[in-house]
DRENLUM-894905 format. One record per residue (C-alpha): residue number from 1; residue in three letters; z, x, y. Coordinates in pm, 1 decimal. Each point is the difference from the previous one (the first is absolute). Layout:
NUM_Ala_Z_X_Y
...
//
This chain:
1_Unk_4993.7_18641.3_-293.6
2_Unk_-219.2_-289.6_149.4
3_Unk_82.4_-65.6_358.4
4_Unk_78.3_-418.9_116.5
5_Unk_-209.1_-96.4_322.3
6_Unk_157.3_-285.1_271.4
7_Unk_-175.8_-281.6_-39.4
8_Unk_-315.9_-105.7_232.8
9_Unk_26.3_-250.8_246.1
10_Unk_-320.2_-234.5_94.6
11_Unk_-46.4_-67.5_394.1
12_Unk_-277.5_-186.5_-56.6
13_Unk_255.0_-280.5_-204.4
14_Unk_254.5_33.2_291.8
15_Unk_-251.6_-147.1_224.2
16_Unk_-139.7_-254.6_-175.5
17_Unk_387.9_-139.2_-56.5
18_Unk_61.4_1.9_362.4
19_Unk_-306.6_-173.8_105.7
20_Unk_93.5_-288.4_-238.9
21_Unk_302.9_-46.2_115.9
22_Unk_-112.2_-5.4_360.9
23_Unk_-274.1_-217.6_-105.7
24_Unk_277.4_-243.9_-198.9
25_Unk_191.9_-3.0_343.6
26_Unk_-243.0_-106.1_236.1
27_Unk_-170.7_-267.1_-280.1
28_Unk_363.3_-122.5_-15.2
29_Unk_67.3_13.8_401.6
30_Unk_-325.5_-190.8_29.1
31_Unk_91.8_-277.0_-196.3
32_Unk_333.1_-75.0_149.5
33_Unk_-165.3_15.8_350.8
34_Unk_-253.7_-258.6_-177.1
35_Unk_274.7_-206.7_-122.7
36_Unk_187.1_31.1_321.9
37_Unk_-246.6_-140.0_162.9
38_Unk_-135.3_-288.3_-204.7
39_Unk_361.5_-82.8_7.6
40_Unk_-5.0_-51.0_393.6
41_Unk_-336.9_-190.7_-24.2
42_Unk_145.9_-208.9_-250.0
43_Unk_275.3_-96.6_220.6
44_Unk_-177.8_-43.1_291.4
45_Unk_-240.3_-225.5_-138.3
46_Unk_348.0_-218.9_-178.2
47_Unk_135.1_-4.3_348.6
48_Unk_-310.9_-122.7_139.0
49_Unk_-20.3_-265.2_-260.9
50_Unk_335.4_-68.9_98.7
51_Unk_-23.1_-61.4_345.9
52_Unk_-309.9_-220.5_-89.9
53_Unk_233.9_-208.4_-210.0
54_Unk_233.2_-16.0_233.3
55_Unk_-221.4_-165.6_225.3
56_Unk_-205.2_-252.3_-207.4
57_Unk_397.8_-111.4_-125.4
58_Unk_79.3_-44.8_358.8
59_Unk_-308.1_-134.4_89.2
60_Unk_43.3_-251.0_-273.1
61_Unk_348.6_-56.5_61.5
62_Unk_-76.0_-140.4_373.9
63_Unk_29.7_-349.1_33.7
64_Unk_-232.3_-221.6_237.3
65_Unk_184.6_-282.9_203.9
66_Unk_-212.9_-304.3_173.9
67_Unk_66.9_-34.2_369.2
68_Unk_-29.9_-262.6_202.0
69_Unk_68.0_-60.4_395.6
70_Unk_200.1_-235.6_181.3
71_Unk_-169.3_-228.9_235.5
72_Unk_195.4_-157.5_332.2
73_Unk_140.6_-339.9_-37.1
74_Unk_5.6_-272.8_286.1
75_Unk_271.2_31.8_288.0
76_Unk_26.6_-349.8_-5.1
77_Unk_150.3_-111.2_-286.3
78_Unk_28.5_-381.2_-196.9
79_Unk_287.3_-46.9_-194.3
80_Unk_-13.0_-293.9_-216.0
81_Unk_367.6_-78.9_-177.4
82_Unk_90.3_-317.4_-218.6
83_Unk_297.4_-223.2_106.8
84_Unk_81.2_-368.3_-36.8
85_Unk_105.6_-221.5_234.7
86_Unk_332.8_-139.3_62.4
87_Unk_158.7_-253.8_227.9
88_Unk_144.4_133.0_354.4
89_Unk_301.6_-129.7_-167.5
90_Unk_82.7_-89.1_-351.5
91_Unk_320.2_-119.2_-184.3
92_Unk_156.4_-212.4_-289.7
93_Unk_246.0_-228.6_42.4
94_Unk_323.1_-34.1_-213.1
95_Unk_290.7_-217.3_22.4
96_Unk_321.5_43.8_153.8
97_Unk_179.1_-248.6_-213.7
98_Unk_-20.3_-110.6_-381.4
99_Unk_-109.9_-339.2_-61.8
100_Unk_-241.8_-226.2_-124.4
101_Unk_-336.5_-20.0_232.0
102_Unk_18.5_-377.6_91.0
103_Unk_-366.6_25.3_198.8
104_Unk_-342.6_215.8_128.3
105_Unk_-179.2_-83.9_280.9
106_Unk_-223.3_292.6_59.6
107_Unk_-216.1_130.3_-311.2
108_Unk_-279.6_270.9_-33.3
109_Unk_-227.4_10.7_292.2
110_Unk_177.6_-198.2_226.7
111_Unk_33.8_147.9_404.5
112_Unk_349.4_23.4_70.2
113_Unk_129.6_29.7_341.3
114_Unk_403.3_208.3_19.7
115_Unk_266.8_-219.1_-66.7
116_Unk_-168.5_-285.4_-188.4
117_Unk_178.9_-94.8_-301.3
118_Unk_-136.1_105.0_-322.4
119_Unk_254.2_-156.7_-276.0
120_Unk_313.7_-126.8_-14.4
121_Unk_294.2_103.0_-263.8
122_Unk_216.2_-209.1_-143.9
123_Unk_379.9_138.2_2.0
124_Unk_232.1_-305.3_-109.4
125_Unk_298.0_239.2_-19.7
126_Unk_-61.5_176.3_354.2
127_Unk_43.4_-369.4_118.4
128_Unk_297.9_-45.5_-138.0
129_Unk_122.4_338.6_103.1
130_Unk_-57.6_-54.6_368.8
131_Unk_130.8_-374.6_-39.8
132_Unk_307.1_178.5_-128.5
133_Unk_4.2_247.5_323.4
134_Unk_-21.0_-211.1_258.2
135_Unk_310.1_-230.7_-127.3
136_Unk_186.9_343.9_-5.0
137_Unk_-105.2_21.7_334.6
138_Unk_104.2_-331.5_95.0
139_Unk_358.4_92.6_-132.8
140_Unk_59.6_271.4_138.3
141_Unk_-99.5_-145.2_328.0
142_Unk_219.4_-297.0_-25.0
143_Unk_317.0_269.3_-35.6
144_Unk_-126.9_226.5_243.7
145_Unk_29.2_-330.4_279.0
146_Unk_374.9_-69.5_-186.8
147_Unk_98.3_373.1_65.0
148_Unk_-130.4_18.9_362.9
149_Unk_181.5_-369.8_83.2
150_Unk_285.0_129.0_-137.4
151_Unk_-10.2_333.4_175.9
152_Unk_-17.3_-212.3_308.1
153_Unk_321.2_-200.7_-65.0
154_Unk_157.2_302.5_-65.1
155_Unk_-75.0_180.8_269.7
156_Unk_152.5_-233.2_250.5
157_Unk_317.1_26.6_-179.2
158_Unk_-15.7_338.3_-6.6
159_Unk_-10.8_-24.1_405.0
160_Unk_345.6_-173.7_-22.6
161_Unk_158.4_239.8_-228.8
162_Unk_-4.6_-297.7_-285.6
163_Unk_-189.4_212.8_-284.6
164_Unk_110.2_314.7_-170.7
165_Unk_-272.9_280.0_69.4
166_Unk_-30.4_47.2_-338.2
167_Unk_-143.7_-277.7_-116.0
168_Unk_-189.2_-90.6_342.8
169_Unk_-174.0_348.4_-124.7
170_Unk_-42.5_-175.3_-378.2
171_Unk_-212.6_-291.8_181.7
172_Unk_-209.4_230.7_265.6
173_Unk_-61.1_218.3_-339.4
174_Unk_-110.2_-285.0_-239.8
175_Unk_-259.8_-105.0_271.2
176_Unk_-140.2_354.2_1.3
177_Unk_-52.8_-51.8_-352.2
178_Unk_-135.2_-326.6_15.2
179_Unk_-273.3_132.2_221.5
180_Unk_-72.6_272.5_-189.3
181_Unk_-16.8_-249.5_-313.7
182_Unk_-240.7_-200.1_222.3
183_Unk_-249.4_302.5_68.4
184_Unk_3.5_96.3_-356.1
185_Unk_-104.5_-358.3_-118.5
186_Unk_-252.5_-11.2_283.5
187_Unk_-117.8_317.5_-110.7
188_Unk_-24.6_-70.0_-336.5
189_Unk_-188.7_-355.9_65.1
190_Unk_-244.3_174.9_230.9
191_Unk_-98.9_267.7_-327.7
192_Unk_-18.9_-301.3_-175.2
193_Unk_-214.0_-197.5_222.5
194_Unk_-259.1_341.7_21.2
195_Unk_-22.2_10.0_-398.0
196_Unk_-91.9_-368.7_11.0
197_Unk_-237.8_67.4_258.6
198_Unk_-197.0_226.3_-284.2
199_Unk_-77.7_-305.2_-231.3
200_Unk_-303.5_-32.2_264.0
201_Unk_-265.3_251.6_-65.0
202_Unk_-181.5_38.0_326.8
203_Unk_-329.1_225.2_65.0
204_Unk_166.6_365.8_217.7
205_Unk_-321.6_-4.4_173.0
206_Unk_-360.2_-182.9_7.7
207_Unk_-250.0_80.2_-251.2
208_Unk_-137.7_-151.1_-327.3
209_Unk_154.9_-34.3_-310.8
210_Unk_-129.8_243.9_-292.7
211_Unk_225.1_-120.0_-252.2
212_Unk_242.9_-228.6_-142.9
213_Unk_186.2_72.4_-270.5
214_Unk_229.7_-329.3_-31.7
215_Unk_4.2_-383.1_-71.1
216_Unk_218.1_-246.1_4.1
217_Unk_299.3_20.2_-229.3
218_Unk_-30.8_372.8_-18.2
219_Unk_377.3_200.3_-28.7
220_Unk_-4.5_218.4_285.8
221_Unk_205.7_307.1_29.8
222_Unk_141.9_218.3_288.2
223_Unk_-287.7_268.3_81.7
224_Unk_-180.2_31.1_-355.9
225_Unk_-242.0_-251.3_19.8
226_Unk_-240.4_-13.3_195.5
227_Unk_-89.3_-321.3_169.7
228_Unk_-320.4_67.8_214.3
229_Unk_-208.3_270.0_153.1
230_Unk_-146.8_-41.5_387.7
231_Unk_-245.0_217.4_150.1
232_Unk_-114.5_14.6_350.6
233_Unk_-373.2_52.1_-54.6
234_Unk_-76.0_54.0_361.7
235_Unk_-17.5_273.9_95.8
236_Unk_-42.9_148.7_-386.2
237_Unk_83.8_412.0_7.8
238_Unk_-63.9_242.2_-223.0
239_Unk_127.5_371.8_-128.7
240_Unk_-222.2_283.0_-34.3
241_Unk_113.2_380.1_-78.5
242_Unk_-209.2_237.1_126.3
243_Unk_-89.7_353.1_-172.0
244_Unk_207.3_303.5_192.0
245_Unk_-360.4_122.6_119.5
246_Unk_-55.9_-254.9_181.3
247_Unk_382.2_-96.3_124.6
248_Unk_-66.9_123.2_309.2
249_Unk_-267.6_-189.4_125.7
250_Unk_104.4_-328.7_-51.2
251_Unk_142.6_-157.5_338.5
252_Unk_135.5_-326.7_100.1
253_Unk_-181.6_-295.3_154.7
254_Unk_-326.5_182.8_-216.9
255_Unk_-296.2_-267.3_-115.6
256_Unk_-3.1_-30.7_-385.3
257_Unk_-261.2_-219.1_-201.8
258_Unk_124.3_-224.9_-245.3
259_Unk_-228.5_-54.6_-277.0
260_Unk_52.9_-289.5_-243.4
261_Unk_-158.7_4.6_-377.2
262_Unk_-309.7_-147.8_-89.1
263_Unk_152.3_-379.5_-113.1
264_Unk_93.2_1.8_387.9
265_Unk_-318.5_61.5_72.4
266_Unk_8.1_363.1_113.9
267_Unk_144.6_-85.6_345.5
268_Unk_111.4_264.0_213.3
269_Unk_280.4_-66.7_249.3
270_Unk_115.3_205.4_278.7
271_Unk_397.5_123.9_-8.5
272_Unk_193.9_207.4_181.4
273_Unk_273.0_289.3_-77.0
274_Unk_344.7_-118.9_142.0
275_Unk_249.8_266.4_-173.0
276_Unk_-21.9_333.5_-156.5
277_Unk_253.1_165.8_-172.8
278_Unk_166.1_306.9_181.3
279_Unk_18.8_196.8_-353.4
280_Unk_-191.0_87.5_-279.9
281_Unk_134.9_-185.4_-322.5
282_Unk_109.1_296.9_-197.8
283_Unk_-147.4_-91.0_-348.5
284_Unk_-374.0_-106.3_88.9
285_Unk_-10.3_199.3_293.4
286_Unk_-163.0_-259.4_196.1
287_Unk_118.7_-190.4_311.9
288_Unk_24.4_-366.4_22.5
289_Unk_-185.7_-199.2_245.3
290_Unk_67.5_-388.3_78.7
291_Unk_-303.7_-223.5_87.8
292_Unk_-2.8_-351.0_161.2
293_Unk_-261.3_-198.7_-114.4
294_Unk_-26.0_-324.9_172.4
295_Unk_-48.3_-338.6_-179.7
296_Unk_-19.3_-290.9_273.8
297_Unk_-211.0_-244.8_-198.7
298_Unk_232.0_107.0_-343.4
299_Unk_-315.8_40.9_-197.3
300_Unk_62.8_346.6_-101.5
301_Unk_291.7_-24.8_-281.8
302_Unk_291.3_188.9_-33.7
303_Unk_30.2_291.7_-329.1
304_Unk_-402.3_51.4_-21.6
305_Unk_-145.4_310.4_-9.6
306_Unk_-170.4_183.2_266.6
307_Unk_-177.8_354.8_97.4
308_Unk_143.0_116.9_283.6
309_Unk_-289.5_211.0_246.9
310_Unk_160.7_260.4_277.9
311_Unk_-219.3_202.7_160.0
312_Unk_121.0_354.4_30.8
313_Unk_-101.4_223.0_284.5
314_Unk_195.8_316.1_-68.2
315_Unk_67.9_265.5_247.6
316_Unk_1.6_253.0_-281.8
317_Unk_-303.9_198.4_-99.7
318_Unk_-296.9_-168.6_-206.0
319_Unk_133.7_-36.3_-353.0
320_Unk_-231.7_202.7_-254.9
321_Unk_-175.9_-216.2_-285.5
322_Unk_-32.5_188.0_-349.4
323_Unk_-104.9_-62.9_-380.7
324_Unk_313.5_-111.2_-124.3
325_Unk_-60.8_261.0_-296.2
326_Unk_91.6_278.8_197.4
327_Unk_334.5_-77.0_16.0
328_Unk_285.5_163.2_-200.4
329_Unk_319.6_-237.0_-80.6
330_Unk_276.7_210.0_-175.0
331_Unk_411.6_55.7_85.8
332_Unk_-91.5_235.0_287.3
333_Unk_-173.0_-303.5_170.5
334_Unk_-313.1_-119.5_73.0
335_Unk_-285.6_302.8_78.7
336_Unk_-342.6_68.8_-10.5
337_Unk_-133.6_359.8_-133.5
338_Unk_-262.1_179.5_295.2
339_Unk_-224.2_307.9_-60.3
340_Unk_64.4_249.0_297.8
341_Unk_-315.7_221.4_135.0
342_Unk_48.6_263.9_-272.5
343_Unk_1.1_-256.8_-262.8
344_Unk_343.0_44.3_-101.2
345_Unk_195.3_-344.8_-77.6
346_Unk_280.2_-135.5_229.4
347_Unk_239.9_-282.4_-65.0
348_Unk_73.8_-255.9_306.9
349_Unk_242.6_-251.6_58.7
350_Unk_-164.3_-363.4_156.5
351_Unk_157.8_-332.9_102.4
352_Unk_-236.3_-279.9_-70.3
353_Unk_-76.2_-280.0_178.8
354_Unk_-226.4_-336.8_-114.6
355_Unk_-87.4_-6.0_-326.6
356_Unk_-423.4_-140.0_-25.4
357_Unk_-38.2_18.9_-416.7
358_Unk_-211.8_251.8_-23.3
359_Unk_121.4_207.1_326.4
360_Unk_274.0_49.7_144.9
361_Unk_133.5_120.6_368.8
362_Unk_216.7_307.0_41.4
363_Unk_174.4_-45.9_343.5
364_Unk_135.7_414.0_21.5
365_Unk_-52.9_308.8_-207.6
366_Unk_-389.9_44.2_71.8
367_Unk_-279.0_39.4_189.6
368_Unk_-342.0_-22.6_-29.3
369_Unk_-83.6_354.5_-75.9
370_Unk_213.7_4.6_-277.9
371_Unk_-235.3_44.1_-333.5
372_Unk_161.5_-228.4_-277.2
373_Unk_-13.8_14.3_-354.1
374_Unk_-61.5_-306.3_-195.0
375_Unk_199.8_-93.1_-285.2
376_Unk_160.6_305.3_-23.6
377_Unk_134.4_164.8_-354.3
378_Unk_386.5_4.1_-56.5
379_Unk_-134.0_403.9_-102.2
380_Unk_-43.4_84.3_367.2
381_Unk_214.0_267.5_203.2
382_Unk_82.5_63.0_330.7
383_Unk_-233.1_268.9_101.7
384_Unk_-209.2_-8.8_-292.0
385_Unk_-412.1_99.1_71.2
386_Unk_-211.0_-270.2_-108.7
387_Unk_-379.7_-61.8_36.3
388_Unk_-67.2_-282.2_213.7
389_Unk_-264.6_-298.6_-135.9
390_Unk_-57.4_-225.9_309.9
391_Unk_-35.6_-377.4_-48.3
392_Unk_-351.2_-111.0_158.1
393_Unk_77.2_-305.9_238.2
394_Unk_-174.5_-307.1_-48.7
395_Unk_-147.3_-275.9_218.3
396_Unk_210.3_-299.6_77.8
397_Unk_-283.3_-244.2_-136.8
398_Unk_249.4_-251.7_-97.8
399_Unk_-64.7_-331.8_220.7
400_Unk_296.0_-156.0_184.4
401_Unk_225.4_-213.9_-173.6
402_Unk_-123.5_-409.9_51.0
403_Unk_312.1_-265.6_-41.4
404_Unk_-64.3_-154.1_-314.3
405_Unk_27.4_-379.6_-9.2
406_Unk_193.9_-125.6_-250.2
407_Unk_-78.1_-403.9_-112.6
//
């Protein structure tokens, strides 16, 4: 009988295997530590491009304002307002009465002195009326001297017990009435004596007569037609309203120069403030200022137009003078936009003063270090960062204005 042998086993195969698969291991550990870290370089270097993006957006994304500075204006102020002139006292003149005008005696232009008649109206049936009045008068009179003779009579019989009382009282009582009849006719004779007295038109004061608005033969009507207009052209006055800024330093008894237009030849007359108004007028905000102006040789007419100079030396602090493109007008009010020293963008509320054209003075809300930006985007925010592009200033090379002579 044959004999089976185990089978052999090969140690040298054994080790081969197990150095390939430590060999496969570390070949495979290597790589994932490669990967692993070309991951992390990877996303360092995206980060880093990142950031860099971040940077050139916000760079990009940075706007850049102009700025501009404030300069001081003058203390002293000029403040030139248009008015025209009127008569120190003006009126029209409507009738009292209807009728028919029967005459004029004063037209356009004439000097009237107060009281001189004017024009006469013709009122045939006011005639008759007060015609009619006094005869009532006259009859009640004659029975008011009947009633008191009689009374008389009476009463000495009544002192010898001859009357009855009662109608001694019916005779003292129809006198009484008598004389009140009497007063009421002389009443009514006297009203109609006064509205008789209106058929004269006489001047209420002395002036000159602007206009006349009648002629003979004209219907006239109680107090809608008017008959004439008078003006007292010496002194003449004038109403000015003043801004709110400058309410304040407007007094009374202050010089003002009157400047006529250029068909009056330019001429500048000297007038003086004689009322200001205790209130502001709620809807301009401005406060109203009466000037007397006077007119002793009548050459300067009433209703032309004049420029009205007050000099203004406020007690307030020097107004500030600005590009009138820095301001903002919106619902909130009127503001200007500043740049702060960290460049960050701040919103300001101003009150403005005189208005130049092309400049304009802000009377509170800045100084003159405040850095302001000119014509500033509707895109800005408080506290924004902005780059700052500063306006260069130019020389004032522009010669003084010359009066130009107009032929």
């Amino acid at each position: 009988m044959s004999s089976s042998q185990p089978p052999s086993f090969s140690f040298s195969s054994v080790d081969n295997s197990h150095r390939t698969l430590v060999t496969a291991k570390r070949l495979g550990l290597g790589f994932l530590v490669f990967l692993l870290v070309a991951g992390g370089w990877r996303l360092s270097i995206n980060q880093v491009e990142a950031n860099n993006l971040n940077k050139r957006n916000a760079a990009s994304l940075s706007r850049s304002v102009i700025t501009v500075h404030s300069k001081p204006g003058e203390v002293s102020r000029k403040l030139v307002l248009p008015a025209s002139l009127k008569g120190n006292t003006e009126t029209q003149l409507y009738s009292r009465t209807n009728g028919y005008l029967s005459a004029w005696y004063k037209t356009i232009g004439d000097q009237v002195k107060k009281g001189d008649l004017l024009a006469v109206i013709d009122v045939p049936e006011l005639e008759q009326e007060l015609a009619q009045a006094h005869a009532a008068l006259a009859q009640v009179k004659v029975r008011l001297e009947l009633g008191r003779s009689t009374l008389k009579r009476w009463t000495h019989l009544k002192e010898t017990d001859s009357v009855i009382q009662q109608e001694f009282d019916e005779k003292r009582s129809a006198v009484l009435q008598a004389e009140a009849d009497f007063a009421a006719a002389e009443v009514n004779v006297k009203r109609i004596e006064k509205i008789e007295s209106y058929r004269r038109i006489v001047a209420p004061f002395s002036g000159v007569i602007t206009r006349r608005s009648v002629d003979v033969g004209s219907l006239i009507n109680v107090g809608t037609q008017e008959l004439f207009a008078l003006t007292q052209t010496d002194p003449l006055r004038l109403t000015v309203w003043v801004p709110q800024v400058y309410a304040d330093d407007v007094k009374v008894g202050q010089e003002v120069a009157v400047r006529q237009q250029l068909e009056a030849g330019g001429k500048v007359s000297v007038a003086h403030i004689e009322h200001v108004a205790g209130a502001l007028d709620p809807i301009n905000r401005s406060r109203q200022v009466d000037i007397t102006l006077p007119n002793s040789d009548g050459k300067i007419l009433p209703g032309s137009y004049v420029e009205i100079s007050i000099n203004v030396l406020s007690s307030k602090a020097s107004p500030l003078v600005v590009p009138v493109n820095v301001l903002v007008i919106d619902q909130a009010g009127t503001h200007v936009v500043t740049v702060d020293n960290d460049k960050r963008i701040a919103f300001r509320p101003v009150k403005l003063g005189r208005d130049f054209g092309r400049e304009v003075e802000i009377v509170e809300g800045i100084d003159l270090n405040h850095i302001l930006v000119a014509s500033p985007s509707d895109l800005l925010v408080e506290g924004e960062t902005v780059k700052i592009v500063e306006t260069p200033s130019k020389p004032d090379n522009k010669p003084k204005d010359k009066p130009v002579n107009k032929s």
